[in-house]
ChimeraX commands (.cxc) that place a marker at each C-alpha (Angstrom):
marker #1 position 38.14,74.72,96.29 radius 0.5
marker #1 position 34.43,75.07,96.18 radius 0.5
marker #1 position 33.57,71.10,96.03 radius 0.5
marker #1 position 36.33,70.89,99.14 radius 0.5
marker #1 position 34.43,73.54,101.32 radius 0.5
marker #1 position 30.90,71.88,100.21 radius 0.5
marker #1 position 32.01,69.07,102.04 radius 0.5
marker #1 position 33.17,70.91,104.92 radius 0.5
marker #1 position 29.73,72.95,105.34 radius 0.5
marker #1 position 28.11,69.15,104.53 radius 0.5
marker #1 position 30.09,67.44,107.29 radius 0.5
marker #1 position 30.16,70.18,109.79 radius 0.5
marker #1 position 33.92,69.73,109.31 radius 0.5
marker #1 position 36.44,72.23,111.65 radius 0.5
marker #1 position 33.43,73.46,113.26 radius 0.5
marker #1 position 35.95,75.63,116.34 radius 0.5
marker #1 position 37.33,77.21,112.71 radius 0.5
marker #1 position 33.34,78.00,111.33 radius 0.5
marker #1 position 32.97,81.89,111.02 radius 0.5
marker #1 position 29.27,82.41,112.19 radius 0.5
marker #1 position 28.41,79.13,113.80 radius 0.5
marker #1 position 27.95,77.13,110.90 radius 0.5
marker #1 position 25.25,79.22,109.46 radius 0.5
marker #1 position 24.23,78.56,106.15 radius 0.5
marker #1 position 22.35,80.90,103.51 radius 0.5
marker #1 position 18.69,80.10,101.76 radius 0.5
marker #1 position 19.47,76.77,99.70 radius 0.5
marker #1 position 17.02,78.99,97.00 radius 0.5
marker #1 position 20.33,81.59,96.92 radius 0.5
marker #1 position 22.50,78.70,96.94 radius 0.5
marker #1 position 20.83,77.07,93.65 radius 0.5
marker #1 position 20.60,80.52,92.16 radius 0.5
marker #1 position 24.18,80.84,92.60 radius 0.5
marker #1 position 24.49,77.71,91.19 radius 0.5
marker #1 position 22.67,78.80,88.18 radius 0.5
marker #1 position 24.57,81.83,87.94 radius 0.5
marker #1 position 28.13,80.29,87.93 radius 0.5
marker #1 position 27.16,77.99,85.13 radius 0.5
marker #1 position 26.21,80.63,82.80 radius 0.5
marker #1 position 29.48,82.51,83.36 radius 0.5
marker #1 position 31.66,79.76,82.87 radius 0.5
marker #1 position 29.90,78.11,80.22 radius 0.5
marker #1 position 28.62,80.78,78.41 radius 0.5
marker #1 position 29.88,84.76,79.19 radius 0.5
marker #1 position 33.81,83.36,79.65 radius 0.5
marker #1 position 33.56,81.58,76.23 radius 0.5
marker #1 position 31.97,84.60,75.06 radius 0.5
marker #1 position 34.73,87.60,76.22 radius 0.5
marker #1 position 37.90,85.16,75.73 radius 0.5
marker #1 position 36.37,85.26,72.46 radius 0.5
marker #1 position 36.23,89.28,71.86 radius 0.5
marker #1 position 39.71,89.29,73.75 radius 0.5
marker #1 position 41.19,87.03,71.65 radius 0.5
marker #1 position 39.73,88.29,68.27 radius 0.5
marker #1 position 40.43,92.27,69.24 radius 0.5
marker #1 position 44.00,90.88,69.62 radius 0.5
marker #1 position 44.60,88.92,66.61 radius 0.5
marker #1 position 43.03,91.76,64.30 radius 0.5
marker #1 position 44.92,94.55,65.69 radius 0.5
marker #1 position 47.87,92.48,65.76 radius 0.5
marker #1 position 47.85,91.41,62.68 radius 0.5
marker #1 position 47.17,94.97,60.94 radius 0.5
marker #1 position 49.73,96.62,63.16 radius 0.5
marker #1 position 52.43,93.56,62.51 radius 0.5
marker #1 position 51.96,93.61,58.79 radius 0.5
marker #1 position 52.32,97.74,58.61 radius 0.5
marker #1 position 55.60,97.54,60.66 radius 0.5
marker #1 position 56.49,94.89,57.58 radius 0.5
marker #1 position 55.46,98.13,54.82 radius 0.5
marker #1 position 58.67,98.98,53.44 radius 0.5
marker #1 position 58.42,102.62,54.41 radius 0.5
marker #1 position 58.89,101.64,57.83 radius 0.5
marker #1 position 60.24,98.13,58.00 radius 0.5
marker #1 position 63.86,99.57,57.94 radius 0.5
marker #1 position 62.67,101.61,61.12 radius 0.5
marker #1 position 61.02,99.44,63.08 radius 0.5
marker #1 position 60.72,95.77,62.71 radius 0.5
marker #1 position 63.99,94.97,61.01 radius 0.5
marker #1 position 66.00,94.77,64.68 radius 0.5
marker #1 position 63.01,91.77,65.14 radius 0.5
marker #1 position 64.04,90.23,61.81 radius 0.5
marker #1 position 67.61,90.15,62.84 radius 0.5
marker #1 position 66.64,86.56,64.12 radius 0.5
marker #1 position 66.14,84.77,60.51 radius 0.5
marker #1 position 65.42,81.73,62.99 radius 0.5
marker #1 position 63.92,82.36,65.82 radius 0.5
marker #1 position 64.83,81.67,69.57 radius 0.5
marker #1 position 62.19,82.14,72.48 radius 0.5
marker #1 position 63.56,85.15,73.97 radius 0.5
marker #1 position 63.30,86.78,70.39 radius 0.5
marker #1 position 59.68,87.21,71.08 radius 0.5
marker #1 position 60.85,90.83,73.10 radius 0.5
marker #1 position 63.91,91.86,70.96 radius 0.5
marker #1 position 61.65,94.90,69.26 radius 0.5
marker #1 position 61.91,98.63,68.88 radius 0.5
marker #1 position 59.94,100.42,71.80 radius 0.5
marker #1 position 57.40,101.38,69.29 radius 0.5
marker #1 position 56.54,98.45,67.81 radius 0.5
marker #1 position 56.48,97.32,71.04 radius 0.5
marker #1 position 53.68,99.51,72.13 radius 0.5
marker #1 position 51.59,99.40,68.79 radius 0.5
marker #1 position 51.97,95.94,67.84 radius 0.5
marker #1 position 52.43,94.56,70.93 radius 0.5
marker #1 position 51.48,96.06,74.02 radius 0.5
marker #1 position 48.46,97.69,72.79 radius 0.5
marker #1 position 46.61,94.66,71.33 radius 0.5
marker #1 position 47.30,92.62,74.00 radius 0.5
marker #1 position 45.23,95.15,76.31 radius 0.5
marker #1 position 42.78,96.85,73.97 radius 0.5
marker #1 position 40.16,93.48,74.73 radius 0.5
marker #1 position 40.84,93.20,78.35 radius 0.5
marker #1 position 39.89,97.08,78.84 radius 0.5
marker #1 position 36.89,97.07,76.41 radius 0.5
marker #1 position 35.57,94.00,77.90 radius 0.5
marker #1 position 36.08,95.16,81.37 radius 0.5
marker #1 position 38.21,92.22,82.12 radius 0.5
marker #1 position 38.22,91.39,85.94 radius 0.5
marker #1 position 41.95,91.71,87.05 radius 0.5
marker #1 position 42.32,87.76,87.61 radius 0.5
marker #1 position 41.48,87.30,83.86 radius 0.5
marker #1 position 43.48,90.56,82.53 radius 0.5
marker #1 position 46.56,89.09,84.13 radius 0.5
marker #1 position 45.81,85.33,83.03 radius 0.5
marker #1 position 45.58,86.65,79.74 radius 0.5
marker #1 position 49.01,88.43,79.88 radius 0.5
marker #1 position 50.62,85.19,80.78 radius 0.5
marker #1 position 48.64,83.43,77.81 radius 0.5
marker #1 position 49.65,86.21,75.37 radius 0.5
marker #1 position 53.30,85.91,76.63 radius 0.5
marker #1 position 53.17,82.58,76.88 radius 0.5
marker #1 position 51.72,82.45,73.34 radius 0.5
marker #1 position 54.25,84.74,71.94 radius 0.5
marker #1 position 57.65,82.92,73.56 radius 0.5
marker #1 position 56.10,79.28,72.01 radius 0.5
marker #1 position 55.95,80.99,68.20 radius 0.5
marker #1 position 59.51,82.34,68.88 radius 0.5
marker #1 position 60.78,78.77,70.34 radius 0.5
marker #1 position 61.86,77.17,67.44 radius 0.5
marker #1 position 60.34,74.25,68.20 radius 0.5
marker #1 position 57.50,72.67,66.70 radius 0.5
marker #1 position 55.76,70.38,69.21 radius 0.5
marker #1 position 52.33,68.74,68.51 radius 0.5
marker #1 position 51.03,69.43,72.06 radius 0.5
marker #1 position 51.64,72.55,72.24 radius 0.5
marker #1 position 48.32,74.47,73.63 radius 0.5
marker #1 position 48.62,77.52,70.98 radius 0.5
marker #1 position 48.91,74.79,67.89 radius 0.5
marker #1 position 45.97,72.19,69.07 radius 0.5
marker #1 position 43.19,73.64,66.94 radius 0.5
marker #1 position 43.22,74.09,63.28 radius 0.5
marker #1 position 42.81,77.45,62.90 radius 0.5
marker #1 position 45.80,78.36,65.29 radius 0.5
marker #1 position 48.71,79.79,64.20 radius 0.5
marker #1 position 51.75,77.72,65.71 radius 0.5
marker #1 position 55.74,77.93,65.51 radius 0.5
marker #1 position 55.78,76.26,62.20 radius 0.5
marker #1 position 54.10,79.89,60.69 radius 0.5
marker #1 position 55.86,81.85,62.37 radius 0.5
marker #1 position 59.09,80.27,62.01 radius 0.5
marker #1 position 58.59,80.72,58.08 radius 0.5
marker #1 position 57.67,84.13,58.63 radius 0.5
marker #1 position 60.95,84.92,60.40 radius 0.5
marker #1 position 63.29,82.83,58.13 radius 0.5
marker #1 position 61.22,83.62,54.76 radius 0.5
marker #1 position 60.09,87.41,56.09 radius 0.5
marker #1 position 57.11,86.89,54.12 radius 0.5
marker #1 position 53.50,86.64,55.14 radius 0.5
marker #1 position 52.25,84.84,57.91 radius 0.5
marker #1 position 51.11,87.91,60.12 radius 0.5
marker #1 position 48.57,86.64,62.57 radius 0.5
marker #1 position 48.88,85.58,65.96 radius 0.5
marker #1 position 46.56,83.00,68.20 radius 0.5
marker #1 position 45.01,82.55,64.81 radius 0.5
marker #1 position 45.30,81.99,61.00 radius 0.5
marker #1 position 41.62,84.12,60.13 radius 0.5
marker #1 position 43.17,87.21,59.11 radius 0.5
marker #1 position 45.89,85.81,56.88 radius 0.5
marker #1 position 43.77,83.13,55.48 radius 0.5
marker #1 position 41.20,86.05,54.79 radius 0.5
marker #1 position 43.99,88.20,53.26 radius 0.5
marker #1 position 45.72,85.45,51.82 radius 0.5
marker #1 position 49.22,86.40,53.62 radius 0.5
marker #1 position 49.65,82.79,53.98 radius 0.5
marker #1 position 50.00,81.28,51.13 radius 0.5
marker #1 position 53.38,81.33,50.57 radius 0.5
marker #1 position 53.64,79.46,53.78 radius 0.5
marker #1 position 50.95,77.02,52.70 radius 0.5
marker #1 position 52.92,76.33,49.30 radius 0.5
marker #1 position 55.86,76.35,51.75 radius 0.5
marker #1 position 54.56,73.19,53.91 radius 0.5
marker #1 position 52.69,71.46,50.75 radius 0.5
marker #1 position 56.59,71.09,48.99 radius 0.5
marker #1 position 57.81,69.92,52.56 radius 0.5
marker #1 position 55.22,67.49,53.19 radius 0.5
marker #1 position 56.07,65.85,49.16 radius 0.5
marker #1 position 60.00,65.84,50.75 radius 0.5
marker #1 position 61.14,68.70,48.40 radius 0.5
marker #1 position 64.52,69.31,49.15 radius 0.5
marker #1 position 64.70,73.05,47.99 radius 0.5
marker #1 position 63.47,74.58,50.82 radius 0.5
marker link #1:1,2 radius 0.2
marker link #1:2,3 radius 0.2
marker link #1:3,4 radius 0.2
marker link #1:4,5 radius 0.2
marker link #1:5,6 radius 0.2
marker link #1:6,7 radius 0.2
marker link #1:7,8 radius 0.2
marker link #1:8,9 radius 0.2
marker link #1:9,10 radius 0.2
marker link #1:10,11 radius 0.2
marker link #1:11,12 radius 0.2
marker link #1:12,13 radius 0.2
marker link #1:13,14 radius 0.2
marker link #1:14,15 radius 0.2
marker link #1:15,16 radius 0.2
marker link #1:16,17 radius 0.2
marker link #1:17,18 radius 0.2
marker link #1:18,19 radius 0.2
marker link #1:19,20 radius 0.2
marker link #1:20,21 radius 0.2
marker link #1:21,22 radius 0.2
marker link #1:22,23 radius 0.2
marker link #1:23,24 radius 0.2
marker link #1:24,25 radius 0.2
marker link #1:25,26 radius 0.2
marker link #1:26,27 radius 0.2
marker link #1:27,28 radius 0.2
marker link #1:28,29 radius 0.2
marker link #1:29,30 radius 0.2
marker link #1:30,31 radius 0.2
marker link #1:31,32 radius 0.2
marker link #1:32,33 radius 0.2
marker link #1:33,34 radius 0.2
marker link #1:34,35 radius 0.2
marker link #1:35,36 radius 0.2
marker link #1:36,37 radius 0.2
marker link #1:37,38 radius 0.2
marker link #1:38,39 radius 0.2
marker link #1:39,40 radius 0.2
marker link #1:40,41 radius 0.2
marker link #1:41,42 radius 0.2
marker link #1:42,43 radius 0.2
marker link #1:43,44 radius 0.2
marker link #1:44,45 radius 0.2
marker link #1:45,46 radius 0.2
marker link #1:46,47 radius 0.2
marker link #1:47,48 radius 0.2
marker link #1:48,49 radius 0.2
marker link #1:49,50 radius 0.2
marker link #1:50,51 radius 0.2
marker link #1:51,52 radius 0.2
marker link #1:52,53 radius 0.2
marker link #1:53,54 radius 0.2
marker link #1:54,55 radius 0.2
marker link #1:55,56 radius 0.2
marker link #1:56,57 radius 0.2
marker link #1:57,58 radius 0.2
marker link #1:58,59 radius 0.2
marker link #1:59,60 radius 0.2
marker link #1:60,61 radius 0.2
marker link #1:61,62 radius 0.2
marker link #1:62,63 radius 0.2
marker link #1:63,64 radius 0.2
marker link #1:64,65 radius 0.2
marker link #1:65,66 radius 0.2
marker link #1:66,67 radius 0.2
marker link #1:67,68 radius 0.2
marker link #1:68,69 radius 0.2
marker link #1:69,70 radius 0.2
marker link #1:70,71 radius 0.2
marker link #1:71,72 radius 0.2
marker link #1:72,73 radius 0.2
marker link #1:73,74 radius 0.2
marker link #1:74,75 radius 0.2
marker link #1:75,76 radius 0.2
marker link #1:76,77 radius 0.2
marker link #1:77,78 radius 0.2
marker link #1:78,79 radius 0.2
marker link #1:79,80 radius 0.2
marker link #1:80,81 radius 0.2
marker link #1:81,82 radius 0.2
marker link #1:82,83 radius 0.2
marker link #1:83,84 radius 0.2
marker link #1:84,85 radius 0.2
marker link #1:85,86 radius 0.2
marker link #1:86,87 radius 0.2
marker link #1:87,88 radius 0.2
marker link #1:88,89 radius 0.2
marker link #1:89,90 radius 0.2
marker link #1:90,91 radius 0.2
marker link #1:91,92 radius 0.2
marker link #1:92,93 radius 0.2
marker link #1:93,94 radius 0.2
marker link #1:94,95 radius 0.2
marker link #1:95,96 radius 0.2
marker link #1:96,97 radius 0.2
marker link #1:97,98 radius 0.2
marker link #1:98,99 radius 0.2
marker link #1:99,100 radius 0.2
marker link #1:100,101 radius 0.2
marker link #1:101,102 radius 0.2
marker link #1:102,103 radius 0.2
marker link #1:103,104 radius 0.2
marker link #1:104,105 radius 0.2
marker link #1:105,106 radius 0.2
marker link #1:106,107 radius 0.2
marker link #1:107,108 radius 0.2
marker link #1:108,109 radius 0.2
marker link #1:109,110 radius 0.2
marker link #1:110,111 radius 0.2
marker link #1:111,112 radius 0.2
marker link #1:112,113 radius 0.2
marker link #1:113,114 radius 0.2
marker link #1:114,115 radius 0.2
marker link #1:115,116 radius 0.2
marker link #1:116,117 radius 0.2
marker link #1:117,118 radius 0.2
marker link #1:118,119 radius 0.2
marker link #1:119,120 radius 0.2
marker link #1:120,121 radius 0.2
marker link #1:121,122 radius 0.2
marker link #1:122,123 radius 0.2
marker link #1:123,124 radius 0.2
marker link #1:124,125 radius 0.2
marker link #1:125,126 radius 0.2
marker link #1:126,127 radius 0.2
marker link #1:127,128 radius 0.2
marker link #1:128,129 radius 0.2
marker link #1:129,130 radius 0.2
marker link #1:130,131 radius 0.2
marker link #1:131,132 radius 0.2
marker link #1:132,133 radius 0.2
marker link #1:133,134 radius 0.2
marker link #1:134,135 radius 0.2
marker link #1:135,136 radius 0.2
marker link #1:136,137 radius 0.2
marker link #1:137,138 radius 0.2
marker link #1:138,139 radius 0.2
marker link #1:139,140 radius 0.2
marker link #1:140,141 radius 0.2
marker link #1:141,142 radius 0.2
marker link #1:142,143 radius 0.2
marker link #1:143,144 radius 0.2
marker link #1:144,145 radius 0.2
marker link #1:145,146 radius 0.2
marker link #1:146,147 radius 0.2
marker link #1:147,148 radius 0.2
marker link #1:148,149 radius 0.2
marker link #1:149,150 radius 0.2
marker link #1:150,151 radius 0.2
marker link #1:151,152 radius 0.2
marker link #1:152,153 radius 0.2
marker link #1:153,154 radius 0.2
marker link #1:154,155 radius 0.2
marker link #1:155,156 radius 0.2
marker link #1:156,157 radius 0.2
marker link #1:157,158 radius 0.2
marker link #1:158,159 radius 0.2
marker link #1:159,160 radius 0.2
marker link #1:160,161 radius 0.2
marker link #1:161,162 radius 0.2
marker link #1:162,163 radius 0.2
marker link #1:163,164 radius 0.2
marker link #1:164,165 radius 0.2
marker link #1:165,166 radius 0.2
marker link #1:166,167 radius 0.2
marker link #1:167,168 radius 0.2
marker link #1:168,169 radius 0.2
marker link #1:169,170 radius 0.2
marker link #1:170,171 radius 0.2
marker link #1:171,172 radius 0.2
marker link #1:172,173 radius 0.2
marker link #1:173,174 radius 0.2
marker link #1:174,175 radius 0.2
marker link #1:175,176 radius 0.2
marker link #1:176,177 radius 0.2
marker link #1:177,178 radius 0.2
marker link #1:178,179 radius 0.2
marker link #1:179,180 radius 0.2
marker link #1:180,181 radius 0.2
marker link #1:181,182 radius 0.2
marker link #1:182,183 radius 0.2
marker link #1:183,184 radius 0.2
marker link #1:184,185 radius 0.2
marker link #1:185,186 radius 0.2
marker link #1:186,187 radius 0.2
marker link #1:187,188 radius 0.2
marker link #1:188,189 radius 0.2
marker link #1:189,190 radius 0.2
marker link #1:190,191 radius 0.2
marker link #1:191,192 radius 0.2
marker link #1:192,193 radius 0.2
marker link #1:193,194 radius 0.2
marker link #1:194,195 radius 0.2
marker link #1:195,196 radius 0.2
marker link #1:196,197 radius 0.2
marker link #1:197,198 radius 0.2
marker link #1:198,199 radius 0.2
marker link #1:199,200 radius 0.2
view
């Protein structure tokens, strides 16, 4: 939208629609602007989807794998297990609570901390959801945006984690479960498949 309107204010384009007469401000304000819009999309966005991001995969991950504790499994997170393979709209089948710990609450806790601007609290909802229906799918499909990077998480871990209900525990990313080793069933899991083991 910007390049389009810097060749309006170039051209002297629609100058009857021109708020102001076509005035224009300092070009020193206009380069400082400049400046200042490539540092916060090359460097501060980077830097909160980051601390968004990892404030939701740890407190994901540590709230997912205590609904998983047997002392509250039964409870909780066994109506989400009912799907031993998962369909998208399993992503929201989940007790209220777990909905709100495990859920709900890591999804927003980065947003508010990093006082998120509305446009990106809301883009990240749709990512999270987005993120969250695409691990439920079923489907394993190499372009899929939340599997592109090798230290995403994907369908293919989650998948196991529903039909196996072991391990597996993150979300956007592996760290937490490769840190804790919750994975390695899953790892052993896709080593046997890749050989063609037929025991699966």
């Amino acid at each position: 939208l910007n390049a389009m309107l810097y060749i309006f204010y170039k051209y002297d384009m629609f100058p009857d629609k021109r708020i102001n007469k076509g005035a224009m401000p300092p070009q020193e304000l206009i380069n400082e602007c400049l400046i200042q819009l490539v540092i916060n999309h090359l460097l501060i966005y980077p830097v909160v989807t980051y601390f968004i991001v990892a404030f939701n995969d740890t407190l994901f991950y540590w709230a997912h794998r205590m609904f998983h504790h047997p002392s509250i499994y039964q409870y909780f997170h066994k109506k989400h297990h009912r799907f031993n393979y998962s369909i998208g709209i399993a992503s929201g089948f989940v007790h209220p609570v777990e909905d709100v710990v495990a859920s709900l609450f890591p999804s927003l806790v980065g947003c508010l901390l990093m006082g998120s601007h509305v446009i990106i609290f809301w883009t990240w909802i749709t990512i999270r959801l987005m993120e969250t229906i695409d691990v439920h799918s079923g489907y394993s499909f190499s372009f899929s945006p939340f599997h592109l990077l090798p230290f995403q998480g994907g369908a293919d871990r989650h998948d196991f984690h529903h039909h196996k209900n072991v391990g597996c525990y993150g979300s956007f990313t592996v760290f937490w479960d490769w840190i804790c080793g919750t994975d390695k069933a899953f790892l052993e899991f896709m080593k046997k498949k890749k050989e063609g083991a037929k025991d699966l």
